[in-house]
C-alpha positions as a printed NumPy array, in Angstrom:
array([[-295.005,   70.511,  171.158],
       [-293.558,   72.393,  173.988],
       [-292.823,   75.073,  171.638],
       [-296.143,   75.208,  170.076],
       [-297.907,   75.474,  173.52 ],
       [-295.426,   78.03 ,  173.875],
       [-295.526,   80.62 ,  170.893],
       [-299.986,   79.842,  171.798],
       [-299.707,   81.21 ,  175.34 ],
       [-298.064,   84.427,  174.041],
       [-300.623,   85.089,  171.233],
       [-303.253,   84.352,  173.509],
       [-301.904,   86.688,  175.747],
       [-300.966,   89.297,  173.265],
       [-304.659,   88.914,  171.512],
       [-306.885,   89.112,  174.87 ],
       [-304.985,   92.048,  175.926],
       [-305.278,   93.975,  172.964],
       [-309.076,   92.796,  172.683],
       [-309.676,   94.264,  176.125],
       [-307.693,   97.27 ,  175.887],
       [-309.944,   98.224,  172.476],
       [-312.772,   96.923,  174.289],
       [-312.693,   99.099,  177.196],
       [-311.723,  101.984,  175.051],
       [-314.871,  101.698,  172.505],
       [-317.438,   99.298,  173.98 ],
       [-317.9  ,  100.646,  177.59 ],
       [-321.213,  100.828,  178.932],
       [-323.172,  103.809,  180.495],
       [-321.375,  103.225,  183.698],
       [-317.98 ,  103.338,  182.193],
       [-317.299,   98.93 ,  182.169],
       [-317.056,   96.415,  179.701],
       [-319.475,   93.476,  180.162],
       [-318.108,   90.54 ,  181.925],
       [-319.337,   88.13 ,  179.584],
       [-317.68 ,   90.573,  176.432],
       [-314.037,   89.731,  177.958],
       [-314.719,   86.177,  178.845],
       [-315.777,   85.514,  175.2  ],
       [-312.793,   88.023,  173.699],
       [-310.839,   86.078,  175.658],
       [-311.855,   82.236,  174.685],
       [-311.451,   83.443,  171.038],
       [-308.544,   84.757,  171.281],
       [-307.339,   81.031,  172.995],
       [-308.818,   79.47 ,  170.099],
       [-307.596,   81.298,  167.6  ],
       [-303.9  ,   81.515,  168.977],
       [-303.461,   76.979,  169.444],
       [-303.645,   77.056,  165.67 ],
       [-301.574,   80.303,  164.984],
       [-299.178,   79.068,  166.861],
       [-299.004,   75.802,  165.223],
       [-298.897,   77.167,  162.012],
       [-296.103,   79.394,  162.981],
       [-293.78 ,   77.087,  164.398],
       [-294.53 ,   75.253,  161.396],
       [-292.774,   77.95 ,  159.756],
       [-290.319,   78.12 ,  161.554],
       [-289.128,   74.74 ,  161.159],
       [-289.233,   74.658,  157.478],
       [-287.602,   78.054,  157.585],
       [-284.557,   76.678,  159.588],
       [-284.295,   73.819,  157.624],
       [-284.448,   75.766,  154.305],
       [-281.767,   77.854,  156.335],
       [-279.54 ,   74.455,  156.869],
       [-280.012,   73.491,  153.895],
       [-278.744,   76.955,  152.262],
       [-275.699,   76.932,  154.344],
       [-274.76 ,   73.409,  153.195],
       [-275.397,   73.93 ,  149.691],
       [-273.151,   77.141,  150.387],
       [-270.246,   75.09 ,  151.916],
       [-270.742,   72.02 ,  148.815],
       [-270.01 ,   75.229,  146.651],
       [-267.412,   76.391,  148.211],
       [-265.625,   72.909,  148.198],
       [-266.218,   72.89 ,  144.608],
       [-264.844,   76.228,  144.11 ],
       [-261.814,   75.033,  145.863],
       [-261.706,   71.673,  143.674],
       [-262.099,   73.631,  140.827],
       [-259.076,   76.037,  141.43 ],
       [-257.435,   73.271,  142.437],
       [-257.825,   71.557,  138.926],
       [-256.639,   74.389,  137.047],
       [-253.291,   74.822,  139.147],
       [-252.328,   71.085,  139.959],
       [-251.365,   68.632,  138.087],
       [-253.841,   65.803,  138.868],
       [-251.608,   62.627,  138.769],
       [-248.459,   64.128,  140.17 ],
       [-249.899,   66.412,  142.144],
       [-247.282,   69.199,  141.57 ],
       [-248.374,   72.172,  140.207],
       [-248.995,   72.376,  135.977],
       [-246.563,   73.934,  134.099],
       [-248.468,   77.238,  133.293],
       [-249.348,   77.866,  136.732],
       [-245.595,   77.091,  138.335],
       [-244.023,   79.019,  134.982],
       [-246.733,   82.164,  135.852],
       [-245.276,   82.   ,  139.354],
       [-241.67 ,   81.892,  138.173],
       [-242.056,   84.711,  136.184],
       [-243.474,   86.768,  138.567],
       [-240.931,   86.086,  140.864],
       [-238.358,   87.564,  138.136],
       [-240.719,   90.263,  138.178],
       [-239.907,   90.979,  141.433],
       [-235.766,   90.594,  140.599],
       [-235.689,   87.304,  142.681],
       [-232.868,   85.37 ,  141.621],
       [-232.306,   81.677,  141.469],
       [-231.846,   78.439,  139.189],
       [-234.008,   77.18 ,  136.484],
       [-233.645,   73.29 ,  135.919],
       [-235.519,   71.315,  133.371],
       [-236.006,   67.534,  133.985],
       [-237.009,   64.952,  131.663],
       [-237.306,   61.21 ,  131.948],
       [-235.095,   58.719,  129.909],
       [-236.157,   56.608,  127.485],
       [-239.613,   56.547,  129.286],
       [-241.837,   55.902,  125.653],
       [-240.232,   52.424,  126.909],
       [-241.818,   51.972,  130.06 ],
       [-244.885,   53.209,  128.372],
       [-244.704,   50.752,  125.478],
       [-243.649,   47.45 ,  127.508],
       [-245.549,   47.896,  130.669],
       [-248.303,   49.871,  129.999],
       [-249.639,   53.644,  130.708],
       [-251.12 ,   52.635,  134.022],
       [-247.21 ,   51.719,  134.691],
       [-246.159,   55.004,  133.134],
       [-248.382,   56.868,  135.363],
       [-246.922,   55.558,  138.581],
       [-243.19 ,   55.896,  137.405],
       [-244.434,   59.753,  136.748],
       [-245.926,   59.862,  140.429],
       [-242.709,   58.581,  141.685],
       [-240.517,   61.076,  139.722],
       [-242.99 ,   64.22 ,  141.133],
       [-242.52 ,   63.1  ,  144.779],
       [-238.519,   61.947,  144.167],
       [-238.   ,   65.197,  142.8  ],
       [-240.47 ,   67.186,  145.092],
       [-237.975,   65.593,  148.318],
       [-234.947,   66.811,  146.983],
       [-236.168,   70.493,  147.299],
       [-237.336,   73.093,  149.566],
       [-240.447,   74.247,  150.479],
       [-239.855,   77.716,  148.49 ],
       [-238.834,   76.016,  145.603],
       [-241.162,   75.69 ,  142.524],
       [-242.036,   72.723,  141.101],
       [-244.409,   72.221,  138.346],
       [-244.799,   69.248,  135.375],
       [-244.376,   70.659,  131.709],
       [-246.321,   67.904,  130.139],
       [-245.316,   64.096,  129.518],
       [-242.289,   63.032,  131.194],
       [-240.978,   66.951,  131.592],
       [-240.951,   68.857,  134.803],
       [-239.536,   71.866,  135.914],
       [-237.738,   73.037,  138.996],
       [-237.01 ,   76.727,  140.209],
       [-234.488,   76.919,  142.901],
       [-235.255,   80.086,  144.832],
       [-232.086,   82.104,  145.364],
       [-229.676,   80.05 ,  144.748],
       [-226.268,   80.246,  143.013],
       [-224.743,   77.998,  139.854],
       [-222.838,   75.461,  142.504],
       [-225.968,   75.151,  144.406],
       [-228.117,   74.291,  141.655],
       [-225.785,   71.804,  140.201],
       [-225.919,   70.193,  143.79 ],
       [-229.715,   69.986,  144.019],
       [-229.765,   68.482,  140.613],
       [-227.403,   65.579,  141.191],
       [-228.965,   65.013,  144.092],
       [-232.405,   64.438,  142.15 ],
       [-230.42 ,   62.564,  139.446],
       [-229.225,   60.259,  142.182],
       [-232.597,   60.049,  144.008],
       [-234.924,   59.349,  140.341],
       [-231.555,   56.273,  139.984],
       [-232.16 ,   55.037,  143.696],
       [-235.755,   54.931,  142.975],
       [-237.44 ,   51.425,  143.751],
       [-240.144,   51.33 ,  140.428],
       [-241.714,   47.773,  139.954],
       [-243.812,   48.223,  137.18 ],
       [-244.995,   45.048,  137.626],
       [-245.204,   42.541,  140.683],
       [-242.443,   41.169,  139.807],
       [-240.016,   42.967,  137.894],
       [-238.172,   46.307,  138.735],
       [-237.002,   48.96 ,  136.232],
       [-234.542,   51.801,  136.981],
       [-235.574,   55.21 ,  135.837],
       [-233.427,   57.843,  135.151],
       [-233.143,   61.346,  133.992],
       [-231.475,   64.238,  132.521],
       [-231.357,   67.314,  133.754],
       [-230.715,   70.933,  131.875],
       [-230.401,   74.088,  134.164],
       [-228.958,   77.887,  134.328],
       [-228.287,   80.058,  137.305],
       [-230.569,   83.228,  136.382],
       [-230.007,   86.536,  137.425],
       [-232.475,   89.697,  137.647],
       [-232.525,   91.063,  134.087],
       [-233.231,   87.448,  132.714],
       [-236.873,   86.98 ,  131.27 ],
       [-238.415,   83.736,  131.856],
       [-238.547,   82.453,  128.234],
       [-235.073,   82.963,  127.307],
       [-234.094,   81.223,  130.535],
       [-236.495,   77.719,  130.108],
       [-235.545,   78.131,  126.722],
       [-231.475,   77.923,  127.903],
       [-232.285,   74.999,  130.049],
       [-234.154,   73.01 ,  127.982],
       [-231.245,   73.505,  125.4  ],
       [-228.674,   72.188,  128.405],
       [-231.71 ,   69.243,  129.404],
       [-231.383,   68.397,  125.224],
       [-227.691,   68.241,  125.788],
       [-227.58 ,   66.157,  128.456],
       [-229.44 ,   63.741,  126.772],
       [-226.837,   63.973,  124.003],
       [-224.334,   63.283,  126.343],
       [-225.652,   59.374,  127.295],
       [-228.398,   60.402,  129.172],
       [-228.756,   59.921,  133.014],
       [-226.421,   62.864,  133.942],
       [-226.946,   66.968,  134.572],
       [-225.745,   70.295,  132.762],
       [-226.125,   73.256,  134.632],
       [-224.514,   76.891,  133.306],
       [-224.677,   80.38 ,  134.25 ],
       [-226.732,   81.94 ,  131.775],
       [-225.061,   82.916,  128.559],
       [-227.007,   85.898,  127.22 ],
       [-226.987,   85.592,  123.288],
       [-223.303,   87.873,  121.877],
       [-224.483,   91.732,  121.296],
       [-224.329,   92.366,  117.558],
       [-221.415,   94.295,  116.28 ],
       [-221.775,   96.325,  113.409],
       [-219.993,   95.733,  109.946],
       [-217.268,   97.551,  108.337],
       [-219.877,   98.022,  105.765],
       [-222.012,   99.931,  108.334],
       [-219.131,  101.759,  110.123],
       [-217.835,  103.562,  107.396],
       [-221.62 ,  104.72 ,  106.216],
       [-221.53 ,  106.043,  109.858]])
């Protein structure tokens, strides 16, 4: 109310000034004044007139700050669902790791840029059995556990993103064949150590293999998953539960034939 009383003692003010300046410009008398009565009456009118104006303005201004409030929350809603929604398409929503495309995008790009390092592919063992006898909500937590297992056994500039199912992959930044096979006995030995009770009370070990390659600048990113997943395969050949992890072996130049030597 304060306000109203306000914003009507200013356009009261405003008005009766303005009325009396016109008034003594145009409606002077013979004698050069304005009629006494004239201002008093300009001036009650323009009291009148200003209560309401004045109401109706700050009126206006209240629905025009709260259409202002409401714009800036609806702005900051959106941007929270922009952020959700970028969110979605780069993380994995029940391990929250990143999904594969976006951690395989980033991998690349750091080839791009000739940063070397280790490729490892990681894939849970016999897990269609965890599935099968305790259930997918079970399955789901075991996969939870293997993102964060695996997720403590690296660094912060490492890369770690789930391929689908029971897959993930790791990228090692800058780091040589020795190094890498460290890291990925250490997550063997971690995923073995890990305390799963899928239900109340019974525990089941998981365990993984594990396929890698030490990459260097000229490799290109599918050649190099496609070199650990062949070592992650092999593994799994091997009795499962243990790691391979090579240099990479670039496919033998061809060699021409006799046949094509002596047409040269």
């Amino acid at each position: 109310m304060k306000k109203v009383f306000a914003s009507a003692l200013f356009i009261a003010f405003v008005s009766t000034g303005v009325t009396w300046a016109v008034m003594w410009i145009f409606a002077q008398n013979a004698y050069g004044y304005v009629a006494a009565d004239a201002l008093l009456k300009s001036a009650i009118v323009s009291i009148f007139v200003a209560f309401p104006t004045g109401l109706l303005l700050e009126s206006q201004k209240k629905e025009l700050c709260e259409t202002s409030d409401k714009l800036r929350q609806s702005q900051r809603e959106l941007s929270v669902m922009l952020e959700q929604m970028k969110r979605a398409s780069t993380i994995d929503s029940l391990t929250s790791v990143m999904n594969g495309t976006t951690c395989l995008n980033k991998v690349d790009e750091l080839l791009s840029q000739d940063v070397t390092g280790s490729l490892l592919v990681i894939d849970a063992d016999d897990f269609k059995f965890v599935n099968d006898t305790f259930g997918y909500e079970a399955g789901d937590r075991a996969l939870k556990g293997l993102a964060d297992t695996i997720s403590c056994q690296i660094r912060g500039i490492d890369l770690i993103g789930r391929l689908g199912g029971e897959e993930f992959v790791v990228f090692l930044h800058r780091t040589d064949r020795a190094m890498a096979e460290q890291v990925a006995e250490k997550i063997r030995e971690s995923v073995a150590a890990y305390d799963f009770w899928p239900t109340d009370y019974q525990r089941h070990p998981l365990r993984v293999s594990i396929g890698g390659v030490h990459l260097s600048t000229f490799n290109t990113l599918q050649s190099a998953l496609a070199e650990a997943d062949c070592r992650m395969y092999r593994a799994k050949k091997f009795g499962k539960n243990c790691c391979i992890v090579t240099d990479f072996e670039p496919p033998a130049p061809l060699q021409p034939t006799k046949s094509l030597i002596k047409a040269a």
